[in-house]
N, C-alpha and C positions, 0 to 999 in steps of 0.2 A: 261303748255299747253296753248295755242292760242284759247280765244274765241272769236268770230266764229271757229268752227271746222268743217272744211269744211268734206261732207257726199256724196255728189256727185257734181262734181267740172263740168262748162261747157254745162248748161243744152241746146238740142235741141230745136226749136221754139215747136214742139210739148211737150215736156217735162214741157215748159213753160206754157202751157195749160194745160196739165193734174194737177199742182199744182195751177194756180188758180180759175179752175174749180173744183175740187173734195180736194184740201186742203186749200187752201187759202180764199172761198170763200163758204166754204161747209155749209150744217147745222149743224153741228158739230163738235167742235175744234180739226182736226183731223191729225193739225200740233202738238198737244199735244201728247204723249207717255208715258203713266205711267203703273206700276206694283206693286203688292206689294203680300207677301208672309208672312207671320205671322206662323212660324213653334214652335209648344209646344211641353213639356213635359209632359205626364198624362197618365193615365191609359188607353184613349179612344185612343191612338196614340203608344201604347207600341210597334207595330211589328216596325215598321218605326224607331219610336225616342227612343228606347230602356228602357224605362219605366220601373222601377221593385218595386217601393216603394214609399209611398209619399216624402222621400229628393230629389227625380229626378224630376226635374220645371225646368229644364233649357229650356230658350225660345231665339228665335234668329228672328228679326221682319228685313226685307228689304222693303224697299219705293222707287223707284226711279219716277223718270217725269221731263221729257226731252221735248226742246220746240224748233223747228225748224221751221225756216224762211230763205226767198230767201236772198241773200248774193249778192251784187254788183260785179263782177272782169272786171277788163281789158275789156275782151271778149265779155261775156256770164254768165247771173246771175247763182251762184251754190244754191245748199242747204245746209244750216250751220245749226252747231247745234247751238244755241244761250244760250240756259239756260239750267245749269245741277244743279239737286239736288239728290241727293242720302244721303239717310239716315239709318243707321243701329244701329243696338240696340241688346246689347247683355246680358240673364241674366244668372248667372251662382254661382256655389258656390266660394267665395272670392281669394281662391287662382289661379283657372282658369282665374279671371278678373283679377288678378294680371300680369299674365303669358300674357294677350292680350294686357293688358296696355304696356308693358314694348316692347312686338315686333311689338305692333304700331310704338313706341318712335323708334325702329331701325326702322320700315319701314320707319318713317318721314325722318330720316337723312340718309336711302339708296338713296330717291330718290329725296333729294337734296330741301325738304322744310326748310321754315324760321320759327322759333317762332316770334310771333308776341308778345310785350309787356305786360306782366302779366298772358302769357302761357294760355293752353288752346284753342290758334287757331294758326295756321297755315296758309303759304300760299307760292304759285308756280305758277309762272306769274298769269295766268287769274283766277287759284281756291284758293279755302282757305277749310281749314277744320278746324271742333271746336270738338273737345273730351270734354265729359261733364261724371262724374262719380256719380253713386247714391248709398248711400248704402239702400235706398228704391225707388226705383222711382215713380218720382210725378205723375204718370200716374194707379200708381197702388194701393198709395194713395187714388185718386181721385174714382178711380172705385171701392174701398176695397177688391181689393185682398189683398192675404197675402203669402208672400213665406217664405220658409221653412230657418229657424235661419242660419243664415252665408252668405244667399246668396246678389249679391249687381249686378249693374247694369251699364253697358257704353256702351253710346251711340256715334254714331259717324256722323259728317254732311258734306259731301262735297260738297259743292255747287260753282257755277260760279260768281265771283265776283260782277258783277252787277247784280245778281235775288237774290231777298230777299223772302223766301215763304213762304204767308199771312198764319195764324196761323191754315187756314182751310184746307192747304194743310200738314199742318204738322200735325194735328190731325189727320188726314184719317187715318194713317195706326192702331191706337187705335181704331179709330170706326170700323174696321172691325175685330180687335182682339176682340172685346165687342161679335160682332154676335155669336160665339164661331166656335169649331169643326163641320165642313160639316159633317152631315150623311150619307154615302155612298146610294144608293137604292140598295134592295137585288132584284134582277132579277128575274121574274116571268120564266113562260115558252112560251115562244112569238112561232108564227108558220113562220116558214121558206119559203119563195119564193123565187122562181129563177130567175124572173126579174118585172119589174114595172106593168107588164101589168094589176095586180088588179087596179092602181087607173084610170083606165077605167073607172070602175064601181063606182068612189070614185069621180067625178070631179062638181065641182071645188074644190082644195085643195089650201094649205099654205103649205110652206117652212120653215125650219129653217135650218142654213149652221152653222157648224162648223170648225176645222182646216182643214179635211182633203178635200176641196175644195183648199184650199190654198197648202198646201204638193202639188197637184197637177199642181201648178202653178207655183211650182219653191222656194214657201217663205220654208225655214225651220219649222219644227215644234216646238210646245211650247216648248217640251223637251230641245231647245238650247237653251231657255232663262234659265232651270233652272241648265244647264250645264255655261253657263257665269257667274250667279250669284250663283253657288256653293248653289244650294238650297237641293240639296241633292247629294250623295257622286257616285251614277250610278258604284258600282263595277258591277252590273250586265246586265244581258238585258233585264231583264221581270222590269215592270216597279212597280209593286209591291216589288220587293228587291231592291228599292232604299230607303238608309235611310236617315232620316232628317239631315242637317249639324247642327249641337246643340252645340256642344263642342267648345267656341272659339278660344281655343290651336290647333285643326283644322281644323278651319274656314278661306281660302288663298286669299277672296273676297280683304279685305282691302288692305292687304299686294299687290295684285298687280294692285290694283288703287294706291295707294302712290309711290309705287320703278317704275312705265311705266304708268304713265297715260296716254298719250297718243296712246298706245296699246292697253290698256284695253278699250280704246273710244270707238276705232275701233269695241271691241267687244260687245259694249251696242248700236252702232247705226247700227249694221248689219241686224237686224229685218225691224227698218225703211227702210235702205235701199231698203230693199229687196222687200217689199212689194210698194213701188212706183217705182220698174222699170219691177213690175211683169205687166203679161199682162192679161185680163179676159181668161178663157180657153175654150175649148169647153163646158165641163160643165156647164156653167154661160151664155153661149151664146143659150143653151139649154132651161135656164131656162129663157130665157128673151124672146123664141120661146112661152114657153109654157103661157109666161106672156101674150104675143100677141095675142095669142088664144083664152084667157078666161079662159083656163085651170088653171092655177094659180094663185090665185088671194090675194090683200094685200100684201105690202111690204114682204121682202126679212127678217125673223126674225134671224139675225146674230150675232155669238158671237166674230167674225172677226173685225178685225182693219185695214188690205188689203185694203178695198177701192175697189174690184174688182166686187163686186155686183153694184154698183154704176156705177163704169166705164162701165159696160156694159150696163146700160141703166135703172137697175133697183133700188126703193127705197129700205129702207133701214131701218129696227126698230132694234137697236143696243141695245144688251143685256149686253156685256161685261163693267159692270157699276160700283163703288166703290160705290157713293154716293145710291143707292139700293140694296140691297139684292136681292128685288125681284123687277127686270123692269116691266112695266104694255109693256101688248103686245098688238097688235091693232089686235085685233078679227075681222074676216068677218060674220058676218050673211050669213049662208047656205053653208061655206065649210063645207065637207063633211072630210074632212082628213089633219092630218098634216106629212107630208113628212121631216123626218129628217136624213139630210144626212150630214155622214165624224164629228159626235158628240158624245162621248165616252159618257158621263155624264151628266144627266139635271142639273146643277147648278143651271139655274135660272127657275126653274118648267116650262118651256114651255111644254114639254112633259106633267107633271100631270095635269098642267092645259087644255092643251088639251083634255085628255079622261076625265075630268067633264063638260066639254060641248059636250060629248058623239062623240067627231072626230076620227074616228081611223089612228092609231095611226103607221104610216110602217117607219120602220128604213131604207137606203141606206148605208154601212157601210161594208169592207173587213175584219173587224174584225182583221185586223193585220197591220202587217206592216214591208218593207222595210229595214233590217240592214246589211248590211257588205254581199250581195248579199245573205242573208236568210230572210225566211218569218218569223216574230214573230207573234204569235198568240197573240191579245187583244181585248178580251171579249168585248163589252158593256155591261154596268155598267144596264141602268135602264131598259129594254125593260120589259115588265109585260105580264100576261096571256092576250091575244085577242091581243096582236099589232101583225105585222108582219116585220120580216126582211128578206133585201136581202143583200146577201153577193157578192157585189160587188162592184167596183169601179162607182164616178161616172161621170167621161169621158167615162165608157163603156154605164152605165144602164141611163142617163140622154137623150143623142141622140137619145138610142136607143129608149124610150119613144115617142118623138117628133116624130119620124116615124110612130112608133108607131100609135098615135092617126091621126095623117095625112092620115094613111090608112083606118082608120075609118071614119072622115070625109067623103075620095073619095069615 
C-alpha cells in the first residue's frame, strides 16, 4: 500500500479553506484521528464477554492514530493519509494464541508481505508489521496483574514506514486499560417534556453535543467504527446483545489489514472522511442563533471529532480525550442549565458535574434510532430524578427553540 493514501483526491478552493482553517491550523490537532478500545474478560463484563470463572481473562486491546495532511498532485492539493499505526494486542489461553500466530503467518503470505531478516517484522511497500509474542506481558508485569496459568500474549504493530511512534503513544492504550471497567449510571426517573420550551425559564444555559448531532449530518455513527474494527461481533440490533470480540480464533480485524490493505484503508479513513465533507446542520446553525442571543453561553462542551460546531462559528471545549479521564470543562458563572443533546452516556461526568453546581439538567435525545427503515429503541443511560428529557430530534426541537424565544423577545 502507497503512503500517502490518498482520502479525498482534488480538493475545491473552499475545501482548501475549510482544512487550513479548522484542521490545519486549528487549536487542536485535529488532522490527528485516534481510538482505542481495551475490551476484558471478568466478572464485571460477563453478559458482553462471556465470563463464567476466574480462567476466562482473555483481553483483546486496539490503538489506532492516524495522521492526515494536504498532499501535492498535478491539480489540486488532496488529503492523504500520511501516518498509520494500528496496534493490537491479544491475551488469551496458549493454544488460542497458537491458532492466531499461525493464521497471521497465512495472512502475511495471502497478502503477499516479506519477512524481513531475523523475522518478526514484515513489510508491503509503504507498511511493515512486527509480531511480538509474550508469555507474560511486560505491561502486566509492570502493572502486577497476574493472569490465570497457560495464558500468553501477541501483540501486533502496523504502522507506515516512515512514522515511528514516541513511546507515549504506544503506552496510551495501557494507561487507559489501568483506569479500569466504565461503570455504567443506573437511570433515575427523569420527567418527560415535549419540547424545549422549559429552558425559557432556564436561560442562560450550556450545551453539550454528542453523536447524534453528527448522525444528523450525514457522519455515520460510533457503532461503524466498532463494526470496522470488529470490536464486538453485532449478531444482533439492540446494542446491549453485542458481545465483546475476545477470542482470537475469531477475531478477522488482522487477517483483513494483511490479505487487502488497501481496502481495509478505505474502511479506517471513512469516518475522517466523512466528517470533513460533512456540512454544519440546521441544528448547529441553531445553536450558534441561540449563541448570538445570549441565550447560550460558553463554548460548545463536545464529545465530537466533526469539527461542525466549530465550522459553524462556535467554540468548542472537546471532551473525547485519552490523555483524561475526566476533561475539566469551562463552567460559566450563572448558567442556569445544561442542555444535552444526541449523548447516550456521560463518560466524562459533564452531566454529574453539572447538577453539583445545582444546573438542571434537560436531555434532547429520540431515544432510538434509525436501522434497516425501523425505529430501535435506546434508552439513555444517565438521566436521574429532577432532570428532564425531550424525546426528539434535534433538527426538529433546536429551531424550534430559536423561534421559540424570538417570540418572546418580540
Amino acid at each position: 500500500m502507497d503512503i500517502p493514501y490518498i482520502v479525498i483526491d482534488q480538493l475545491t478552493p473552499d475545501q482548501q479553506q475549510v482544512w487550513k482553517t479548522y484542521f490545519g491550523d486549528a487549536d487542536r490537532p485535529r488532522y490527528i484521528e485516534e481510538g482505542i478500545w481495551r475490551r476484558t474478560q471478568e466478572k464485571a463484563t460477563a453478559e458482553q464477554s462471556g465470563w463464567t470463572a476466574a480462567d476466562d481473562a482473555r483481553r483483546r486491546i486496539i490503538h489506532y492514530r492516524y495522521r492526515y495532511s494536504l498532499v501535492p498532485t498535478t491539480a489540486a492539493p488532496a488529503i492523504g493519509l500520511t501516518d498509520l499505526y494500528l496496534y493490537h494486542s491479544a491475551t488469551a489461553p496458549a493454544d488460542e494464541i497458537d491458532a492466531h500466530h499461525d493464521a497471521l503467518w497465512d495472512s502475511l503470505t495471502t497478502g503477499g508481505w516479506k519477512e524481513a531478516p531475523g523475522g518478526f517484522l514484515w513489510t508491503r511497500r509503504d507498511l511493515k508489521c512486527r509480531i511480538t509474542e509474550h508469555d507474560a506481558h511486560p505491561q502486566d508485569a509492570a502493572a502486577g496483574r497476574t493472569l490465570p496459568v497457560g495464558y500468553r500474549s501477541l501483540d501486533v504493530q502496523i504502522v507506515s514506514v516512515s512514522y515511528a511512534p514516541p513511546p507515549a503513544v504506544r503506552q496510551l492504550p495501557w494507561n487507559v486499560l489501568s483506569t479500569g471497567i466504565r461503570c455504567k449510571d443506573r437511570p433515575g426517573t427523569p420527567t418527560r417534556v415535549p419540547d424545549l420550551s422549559v429552558l425559557a425559564d432556564l436561560l442562560p444555559f450550556q450545551v453539550e453535543i454528542g453523536c447524534g448531532t453528527s448522525v444528523e449530518a450525514g457522519i455515520p455513527p460510533l457503532h461503524r467504527l466498532h463494526e470496522i474494527y470488529r470490536v464486538t461481533d453485532r449478531q444482533g440490533h439492540e446494542p446491549r446483545e453485542h458481545r465483546f470480540t475476545l477470542s482470537p480464533t475469531a477475531d478477522t480485524l488482522l487477517h483483513e489489514v494483511l490479505t487487502e490493505p488497501e481496502e481495509k484503508t478505505a474502511d479506517f479513513v471513512e469516518m475522517f472522511r466523512a466528517c470533513f465533507l460533512a456540512e454544519p446542520t440546521p441544528a448547529m446553525w441553531a445553536l450558534k442563533e441561540l449563541k448570538d442571543a445570549g441565550h447560550l453561553v460558553g463554548p460548545v462542551i463536545t464529545n465530537n471529532f466533526d469539527v461542525l460546531a466549530a465550522r459553524a462559528g462556535l467554540d468548542e471545549c472537546f471532551m473525547r480525550r485519552y490523555d483524561q479521564a475526566v476533561p475539566d470543562v469551562a463552567w460559566v458563572d450563572g448558567a442556569k442549565a445544561l442542555l444535552v443533546v444526541g449523548l447516550h452516556a456521560d463518560r466524562r461526568k459533564v452531566q454529574a458535574r453539572a447538577r453539583a453546581r445545582g444546573k438542571q439538567v434537560v436531555y434532547l435525545d429520540p431515544e432510538g434510532f434509525w436501522r434497516d427503515g425501523q425505529f430501535m429503541p435506546y434508552s439513555l443511560e444517565g438521566p436521574q430524578d429532577g432532570d428532564l428529557v425531550c424525546r426528539a430530534t434535534a433538527a426538529e426541537a433546536l429551531p424550534a427553540l430559536v423561534n421559540l424565544l424570538k417570540q418572546h423577545a418580540g
